[in-house]
C-alpha positions in Angstrom: -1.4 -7.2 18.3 -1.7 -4.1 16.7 -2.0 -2.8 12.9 -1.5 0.5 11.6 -3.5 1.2 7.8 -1.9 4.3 6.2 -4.8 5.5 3.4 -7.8 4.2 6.0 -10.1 6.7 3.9 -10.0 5.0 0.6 -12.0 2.2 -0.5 -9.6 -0.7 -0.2 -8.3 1.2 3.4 -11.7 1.4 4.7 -11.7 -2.5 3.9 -8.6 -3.3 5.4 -9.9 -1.7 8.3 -13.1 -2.9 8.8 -11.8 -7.0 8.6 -9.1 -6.0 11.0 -11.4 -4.4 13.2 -13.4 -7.4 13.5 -10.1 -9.6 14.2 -10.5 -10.6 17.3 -6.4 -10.8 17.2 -5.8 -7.2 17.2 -6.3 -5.0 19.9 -5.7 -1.7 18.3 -5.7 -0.5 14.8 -4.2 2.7 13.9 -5.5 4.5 10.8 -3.6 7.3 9.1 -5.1 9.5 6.9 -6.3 13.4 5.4 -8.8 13.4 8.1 -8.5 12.0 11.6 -12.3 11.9 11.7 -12.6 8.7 8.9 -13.7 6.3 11.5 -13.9 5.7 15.0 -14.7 2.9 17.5 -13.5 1.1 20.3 -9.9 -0.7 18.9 -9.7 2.5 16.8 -6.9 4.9 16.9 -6.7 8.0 14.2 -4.1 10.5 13.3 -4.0 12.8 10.0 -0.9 12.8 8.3 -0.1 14.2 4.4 1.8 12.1 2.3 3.8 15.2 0.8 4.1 15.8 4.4 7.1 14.4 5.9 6.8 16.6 9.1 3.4 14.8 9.8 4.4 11.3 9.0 7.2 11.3 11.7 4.9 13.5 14.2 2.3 10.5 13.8 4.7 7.6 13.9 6.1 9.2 17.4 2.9 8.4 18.7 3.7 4.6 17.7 4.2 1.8 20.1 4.9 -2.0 18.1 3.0 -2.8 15.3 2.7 -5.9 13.9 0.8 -5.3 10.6 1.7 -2.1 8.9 -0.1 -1.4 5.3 0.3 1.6 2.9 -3.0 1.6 1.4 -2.6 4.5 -1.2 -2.4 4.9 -4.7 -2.8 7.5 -7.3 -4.5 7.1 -11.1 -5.8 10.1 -11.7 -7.6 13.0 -10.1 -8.8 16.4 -11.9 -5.5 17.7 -13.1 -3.9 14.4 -15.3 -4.8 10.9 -16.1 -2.6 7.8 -17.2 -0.6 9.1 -20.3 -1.5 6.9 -23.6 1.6 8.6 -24.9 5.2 9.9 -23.9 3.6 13.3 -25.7 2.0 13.3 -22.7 4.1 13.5 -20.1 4.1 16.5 -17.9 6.7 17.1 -15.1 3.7 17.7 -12.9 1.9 15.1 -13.4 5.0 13.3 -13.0 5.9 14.3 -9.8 2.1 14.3 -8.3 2.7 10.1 -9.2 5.3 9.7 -7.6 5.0 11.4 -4.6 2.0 9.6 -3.6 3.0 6.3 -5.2 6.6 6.0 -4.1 7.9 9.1 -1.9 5.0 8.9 0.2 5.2 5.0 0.8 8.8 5.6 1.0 8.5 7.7 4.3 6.1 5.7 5.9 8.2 3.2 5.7 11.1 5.0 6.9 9.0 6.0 10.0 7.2 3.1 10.9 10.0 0.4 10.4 11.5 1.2 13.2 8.3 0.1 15.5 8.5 -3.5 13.8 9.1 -5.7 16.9 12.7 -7.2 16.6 11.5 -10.5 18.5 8.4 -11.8 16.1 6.9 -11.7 13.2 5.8 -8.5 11.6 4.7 -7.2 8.2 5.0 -3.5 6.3 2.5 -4.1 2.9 2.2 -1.4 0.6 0.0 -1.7 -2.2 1.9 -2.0 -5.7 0.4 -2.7 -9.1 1.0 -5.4 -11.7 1.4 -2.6 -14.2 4.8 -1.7 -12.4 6.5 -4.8 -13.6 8.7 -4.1 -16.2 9.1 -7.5 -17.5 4.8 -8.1 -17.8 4.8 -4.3 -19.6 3.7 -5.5 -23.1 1.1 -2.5 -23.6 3.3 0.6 -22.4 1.5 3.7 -21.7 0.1 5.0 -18.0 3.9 5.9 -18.0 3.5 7.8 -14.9 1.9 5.3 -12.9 3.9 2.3 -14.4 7.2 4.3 -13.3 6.1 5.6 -10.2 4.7 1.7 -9.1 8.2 0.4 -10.6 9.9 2.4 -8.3 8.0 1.6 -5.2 8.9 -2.1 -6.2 12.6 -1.7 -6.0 12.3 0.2 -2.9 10.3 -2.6 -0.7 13.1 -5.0 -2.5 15.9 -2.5 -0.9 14.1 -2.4 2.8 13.5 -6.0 2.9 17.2 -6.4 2.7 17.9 -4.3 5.4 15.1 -5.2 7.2 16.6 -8.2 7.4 20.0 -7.4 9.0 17.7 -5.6 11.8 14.4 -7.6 11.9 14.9 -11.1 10.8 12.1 -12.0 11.6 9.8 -9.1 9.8 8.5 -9.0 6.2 8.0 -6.1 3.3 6.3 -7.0 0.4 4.1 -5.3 -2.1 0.6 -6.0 -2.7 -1.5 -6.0 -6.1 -5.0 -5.8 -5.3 -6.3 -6.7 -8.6 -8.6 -3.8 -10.1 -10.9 -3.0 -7.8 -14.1 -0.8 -7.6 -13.0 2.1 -6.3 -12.7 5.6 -7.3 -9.1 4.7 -8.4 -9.9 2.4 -11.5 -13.9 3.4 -11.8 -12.8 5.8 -15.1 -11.0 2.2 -16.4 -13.4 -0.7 -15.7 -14.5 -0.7 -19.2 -12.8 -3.6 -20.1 -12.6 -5.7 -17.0 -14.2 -8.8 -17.3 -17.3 -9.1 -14.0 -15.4 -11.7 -12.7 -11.8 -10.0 -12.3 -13.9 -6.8 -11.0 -13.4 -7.1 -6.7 -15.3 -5.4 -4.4 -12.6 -4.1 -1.8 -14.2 -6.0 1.0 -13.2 -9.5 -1.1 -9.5 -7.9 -1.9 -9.0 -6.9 1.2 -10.1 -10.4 3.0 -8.2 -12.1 0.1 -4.9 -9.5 0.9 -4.9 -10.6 4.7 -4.9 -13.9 3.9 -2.0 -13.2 1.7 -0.4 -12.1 4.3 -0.9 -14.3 7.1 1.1 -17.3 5.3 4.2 -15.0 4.3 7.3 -16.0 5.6 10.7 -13.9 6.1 12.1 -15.9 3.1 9.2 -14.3 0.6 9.8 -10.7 1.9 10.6 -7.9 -0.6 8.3 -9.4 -3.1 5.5 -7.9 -4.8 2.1 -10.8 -4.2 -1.4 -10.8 -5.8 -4.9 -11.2 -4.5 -4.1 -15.1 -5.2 -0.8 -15.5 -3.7 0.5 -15.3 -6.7 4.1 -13.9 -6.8 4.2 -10.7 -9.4 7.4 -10.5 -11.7 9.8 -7.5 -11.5 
């Protein structure tokens, strides 16, 4: 089998990687990231590719045989030009756009590119990882406006390619995955508050993803699913 991880270079990528590396199942996993150069070994196959990049996307995907496990492990918090918005006086139409292109347009074209390379004739999963804080019906704090929207968004549109994933690959899945917070660079500014015990290290949400995803079946896809198996509400 093989897997592809989109975002290899992040903490929760690198994860992903490593457990499926040592998956004696797979015989090649793809990584696509900024820099080729993020890992390398024997199973190990690397392209660069820029999520505001369409051009690179599909020139990496043409490279694509079947994949069997396909996840979008990228995300976007903050970096040095915004942070979540505690108010709508916040909002910027930059920082606005920076969300969502690497929270849903970004996502959006891999799946568009890599789709295709599901096999029609067995199982297969596209992941991408979502957020709990992009279900509408569970927003009872507001703020992070930005992110909230931008995760939202990403939910309706693994909802809208499971259904026509469906008519192509029946057998295939698309779900979104919330990884819990997790101690990366993404939610180090926000751990304040997080309780040591709801605190994962990727390697545990990464292990505890896979396993996630190796009970789905076709009937569960365009779902969003926690660290627990939990389904997360729209």
């Amino acid at each position: 089998m093989r897997a592809l991880v989109v975002g290899a270079s992040g903490g929760l990528g690198a994860a992903f990687v490593a457990e499926l590396v040592a998956d004696p199942r797979y015989t090649q996993v793809i990584l696509w990231t900024r820099s080729a150069a993020v890992a390398s070994g024997e199973k190990i196959i690397a392209h660069s590719i820029d999520l505001r990049d369409e051009a690179t996307i599909e020139k990496a995907a043409a490279s694509l045989d079947e994949v069997d496990l396909a996840i979008v492990a990228t995300g976007l918090l903050h970096d040095g030009h915004f942070k979540p918005e505690k108010s709508w006086q916040s909002l910027t139409p930059s920082a606005m756009i920076r969300a969502f292109e690497i929270n849903t347009i970004g996502p959006a074209l891999v799946a568009k590119h890599v789709l295709p390379h599901l096999p029609r004739d067995r199982r297969a999963v596209f992941a991408a990882l979502s957020a709990r804080v992009g279900s509408i019906s569970d927003n009872r704090l507001g703020g992070w406006h930005s992110y909230r929207a931008s995760k939202a968004a990403l939910n309706q549109l693994i909802r809208c390619f499971s259904i026509e994933l469906s008519l192509r690959r029946p057998l295939a899945i698309c779900v979104g995955l919330h990884p819990g917070t997790v101690d990366t660079d993404l939610s180090k500014p926000y751990q304040g508050g997080v309780p040591d015990d709801k605190l994962f290290t990727p390697e545990w949400s990464a292990l505890r993803l896979l396993d996630v995803l190796n009970v789905l079946t076709p009937a569960q896809s365009g779902r969003v699913y926690d660290w627990a198996g939990a389904e997360v509400q729209a």
